[in-house]
N, C-alpha and C positions, 0 to 999 in steps of 0.2 A: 575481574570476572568479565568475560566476555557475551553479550546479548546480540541476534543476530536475529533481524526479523526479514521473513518474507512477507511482499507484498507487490501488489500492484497499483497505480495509480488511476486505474478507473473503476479499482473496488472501491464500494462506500465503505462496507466494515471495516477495511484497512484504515481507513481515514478516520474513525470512529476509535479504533480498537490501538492506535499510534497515540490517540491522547489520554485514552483511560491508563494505557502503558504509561505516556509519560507521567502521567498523576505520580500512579505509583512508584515511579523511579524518584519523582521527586519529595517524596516523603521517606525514602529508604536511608538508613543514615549511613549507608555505606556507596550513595551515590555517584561519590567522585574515585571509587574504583571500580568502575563500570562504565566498559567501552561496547556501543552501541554501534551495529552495523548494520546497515540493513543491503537483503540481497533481492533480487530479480524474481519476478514471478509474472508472466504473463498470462492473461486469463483468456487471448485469442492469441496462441502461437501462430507466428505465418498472416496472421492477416493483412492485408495489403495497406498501404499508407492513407491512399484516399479512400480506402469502405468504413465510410463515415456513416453513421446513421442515427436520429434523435435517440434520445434514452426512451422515453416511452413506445415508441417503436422495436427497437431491442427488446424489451420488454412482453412485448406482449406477443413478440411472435419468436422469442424462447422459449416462455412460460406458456404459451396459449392462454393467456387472460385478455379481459375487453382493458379497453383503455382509461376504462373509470377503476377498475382495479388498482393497474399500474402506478394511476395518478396516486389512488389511497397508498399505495408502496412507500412512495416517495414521500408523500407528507408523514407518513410515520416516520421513516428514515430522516428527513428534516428534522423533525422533534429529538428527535434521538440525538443526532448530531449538535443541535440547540443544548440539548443539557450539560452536554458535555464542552460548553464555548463555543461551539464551530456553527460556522457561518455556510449555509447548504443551499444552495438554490435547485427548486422543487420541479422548475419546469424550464425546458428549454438550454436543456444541456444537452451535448451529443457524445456520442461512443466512438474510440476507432483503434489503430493501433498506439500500444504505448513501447515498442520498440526502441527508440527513438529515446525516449525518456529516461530507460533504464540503460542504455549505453551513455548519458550522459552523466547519468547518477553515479555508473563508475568512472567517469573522467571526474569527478568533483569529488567523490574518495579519494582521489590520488590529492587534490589539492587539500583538504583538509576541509570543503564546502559540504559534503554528501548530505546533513540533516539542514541544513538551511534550502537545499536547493528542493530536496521531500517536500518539505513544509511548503514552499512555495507550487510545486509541482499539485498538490495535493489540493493548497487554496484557489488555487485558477483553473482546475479541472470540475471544482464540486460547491464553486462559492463566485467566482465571478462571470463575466458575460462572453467574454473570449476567446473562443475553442482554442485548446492548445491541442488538437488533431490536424496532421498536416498545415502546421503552419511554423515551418522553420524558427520564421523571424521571431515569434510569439517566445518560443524556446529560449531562444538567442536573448531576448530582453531578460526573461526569467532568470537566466543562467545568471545574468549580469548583476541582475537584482540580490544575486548569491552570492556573489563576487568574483567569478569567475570572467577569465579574458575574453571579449566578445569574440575575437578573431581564433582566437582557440576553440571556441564551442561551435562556429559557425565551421570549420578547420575537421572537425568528428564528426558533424551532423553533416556534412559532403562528401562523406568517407563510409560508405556503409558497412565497413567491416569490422571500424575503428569500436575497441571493446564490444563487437558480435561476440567474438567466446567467450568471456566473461558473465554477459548475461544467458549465454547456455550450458556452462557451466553451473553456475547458480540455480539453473531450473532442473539441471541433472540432478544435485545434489538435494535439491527439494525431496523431488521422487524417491533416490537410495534413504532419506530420512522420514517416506512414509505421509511427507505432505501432500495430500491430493485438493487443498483448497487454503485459502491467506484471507485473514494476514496467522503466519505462523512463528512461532517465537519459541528458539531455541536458547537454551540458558547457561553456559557455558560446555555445551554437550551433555549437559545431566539432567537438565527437565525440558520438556515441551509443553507450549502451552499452544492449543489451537481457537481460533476464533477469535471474536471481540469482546474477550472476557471481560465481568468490571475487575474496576480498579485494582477490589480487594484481592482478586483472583491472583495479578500481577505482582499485589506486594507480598503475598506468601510465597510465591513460585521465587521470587528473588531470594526470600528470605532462607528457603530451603536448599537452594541453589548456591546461597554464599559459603564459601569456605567445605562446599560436601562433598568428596570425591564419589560419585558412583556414576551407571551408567545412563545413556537420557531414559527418564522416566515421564511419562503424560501426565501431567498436574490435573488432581481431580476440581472438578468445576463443572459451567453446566454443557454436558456435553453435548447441547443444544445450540451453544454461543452460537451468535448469526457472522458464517461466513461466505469466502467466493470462491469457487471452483468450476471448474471445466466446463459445469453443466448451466454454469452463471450465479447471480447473488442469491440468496435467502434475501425475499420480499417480504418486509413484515405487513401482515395484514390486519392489523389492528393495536 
């Protein structure tokens, strides 16, 4: 069975909703025939490399909230993050294009890296101190950290076209499947599952999904699940 999630890396629920996923894959007992792929989803198409701007700034002049809001956003988010193991820093992270990222994501599917290089993309964008917005080099370490050939990844990230269609293919194919916000989790074409469902959500949608031929169906859940779209994150306010 094949599982293919959309997302992006400077959604928080993606980052949230990738581990409640993985809980529940890792309690599925049919876990080792299931390949996990995850595709492209930009949540600012087009924005340029260096319009960088704090998160709580983003924040508040998407939302139109004051900045004691936003701040409350984030520590909720934190929390949330905290339960589920992840390590989230609340203040003083910044937004920019994740273009860049998602073409490198599909240079590291091809190598066999794609979920280590996630994982690491994920932890350095919403857990450590080092903006990985425009800053090649920051990339280039990470990549390495995945295993990937440094002069190979420094070789795509100079190349700006190098897997461009692939990550707009992938955001094409979002759209034609009716995804207007990530992280989104399609289950070998027969269920969908959107938002940062728990756990338990992910391990019935597998379960339902194993061995079923029909066509994709929206796994009931809450159809609230907090996610990110066009218009930006669901900020939890309490």
């Amino acid at each position: 069975m094949r599982v293919e999630i959309w997302s992006d890396i400077a959604c928080p629920w993606c980052y949230v909703g990738k581990a409640r996923f993985d809980k529940a894959l890792r309690d599925f007992p049919y876990r080792d025939d299931v390949e996990v792929v995850h595709r492209s989803f930009e949540l600012d198409p087009g924005r340029a490399k260096d319009d960088i701007q704090p998160v709580i700034t983003m924040l508040t002049k998407k939302y139109g909230m004051s900045a004691a809001q936003a701040e409350a956003g984030e520590d909720n988010l934190g929390a949330q993050a905290s339960a589920e193991g992840l390590d989230y820093r609340t203040r003083g992270r910044d937004h920019g294009s994740t273009f860049d990222m998602h073409r490198l994501l599909h240079f590291a599917k091809e190598q066999g890296r794609q979920e280590q290089l996630l994982d690491l993309l994920y932890r350095a964008n919403f857990a450590e101190e080092r903006s990985v917005f425009n800053d090649d080099e920051r990339l280039v370490e990470l990549a390495s950290a995945a295993g990937l050939d440094t002069e190979a990844v420094r070789a795509v990230l100079a190349d700006p076209g190098a897997y461009a269609d692939e990550v707009r293919a992938d955001e094409r194919e979002a759209a034609q499947l009716g995804a207007n916000g990530v992280p989104f989790f399609v289950l070998d074409r027969k269920y969908g599952v959107s938002g940062a469902q728990p756990a338990e959500v992910f391990a019935r949608a597998l379960t339902q999904a194993y061995g079923e031929p029909s066509p994709l169906k929206i796994v009931d859940g809450n159809n609230d699940a907090d996610a990110c779209g066009p218009d930006g994150c669901a900020v939890p306010q309490h």
